[in-house]
C-alpha positions, 0 to 999 in steps of 0.5 A: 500500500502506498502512502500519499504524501500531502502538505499541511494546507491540503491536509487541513482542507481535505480534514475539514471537508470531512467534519463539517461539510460531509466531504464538500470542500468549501474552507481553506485556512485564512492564509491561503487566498486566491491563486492559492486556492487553485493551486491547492485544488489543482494539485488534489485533483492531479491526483484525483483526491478530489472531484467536481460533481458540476457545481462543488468539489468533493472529496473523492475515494482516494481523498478519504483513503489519503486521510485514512478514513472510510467513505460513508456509505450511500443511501441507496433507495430501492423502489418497493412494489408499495411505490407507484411508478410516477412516485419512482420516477419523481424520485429519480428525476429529483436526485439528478444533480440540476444543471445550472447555466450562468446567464451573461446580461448586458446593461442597456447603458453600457459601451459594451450595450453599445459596442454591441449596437455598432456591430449589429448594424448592417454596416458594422464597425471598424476598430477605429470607429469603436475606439471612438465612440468608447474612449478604448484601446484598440487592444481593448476592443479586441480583448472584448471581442474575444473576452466578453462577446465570444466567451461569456456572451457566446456572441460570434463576430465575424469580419471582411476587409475589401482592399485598401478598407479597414476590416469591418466587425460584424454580429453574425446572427 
């Protein structure tokens, strides 16, 4: 049997997840803060004493085996004959873990909101038209096209550029 070696931080997290949060991980000592943080989960997780059941982390199988403690066991729920099948069925859909997606909203008010306005125009816009119009850099402009409108708006920009033009940004719909 092999003996996994933990740091002090890891231990106190993984130690404290076990008595007070049935497992999930959710306290880090005081002196750990964040970039810390993520060091420290990213390196349970390489070496899969954690995991991420979508919405928390969780101390996985290893976890408890690193710390020398046994897993709890789950409660399973056998469906008796005494159970109708939509009282079975609701059982089961209610134990699905909910999938939660995070909603990105734009004020009306904005340079973001009008930046936005300016590209789903039928002319579009060029870099230098959004920098005037918002006061910002042109790597500002391009870092919002790739931060804010891909990534977290899930918006597609697309872009032309006849000869002798500048390139022109547009909204694909």
């Amino acid at each position: 049997m092999t003996t996994i070696q933990l740091t002090s931080t890891q231990t106190q997290v993984l130690q404290h997840a076990l008595d007070h949060n049935s497992g999930r991980i959710n306290w880090f000592p005081d002196s750990v803060k964040g970039g810390a943080r993520k060091k420290v989960l990213d390196a349970l997780l390489g070496r899969d004493l954690i995991m991420n059941d979508g919405t928390d982390w969780l101390v996985a199988t290893p976890g408890y085996e690193a710390l020398g403690c046994a897993q709890p066991a789950v409660a399973t729920m056998d469906a008796t004959p005494a159970l109708t099948p939509n009282v079975v069925a609701n059982v089961a859909i209610d134990a699905a873990p909910a999938q939660t997606t995070k909603v990105h909203r734009t004020r009306d008010n904005s340079k973001q909101a009008m930046v936005i306005a300016m590209l789903t125009r039928a002319e579009g816009a060029t870099i230098q038209q959004i920098c005037a119009a918002t006061g910002w850099q042109p790597h500002t402009v391009r870092g919002t096209f790739a931060g804010a409108f891909k990534r977290k708006l899930g918006l597609t920009i697309t872009s032309t550029k006849d000869a002798g033009e500048e390139r022109v940004y547009h909204i694909a719909k």
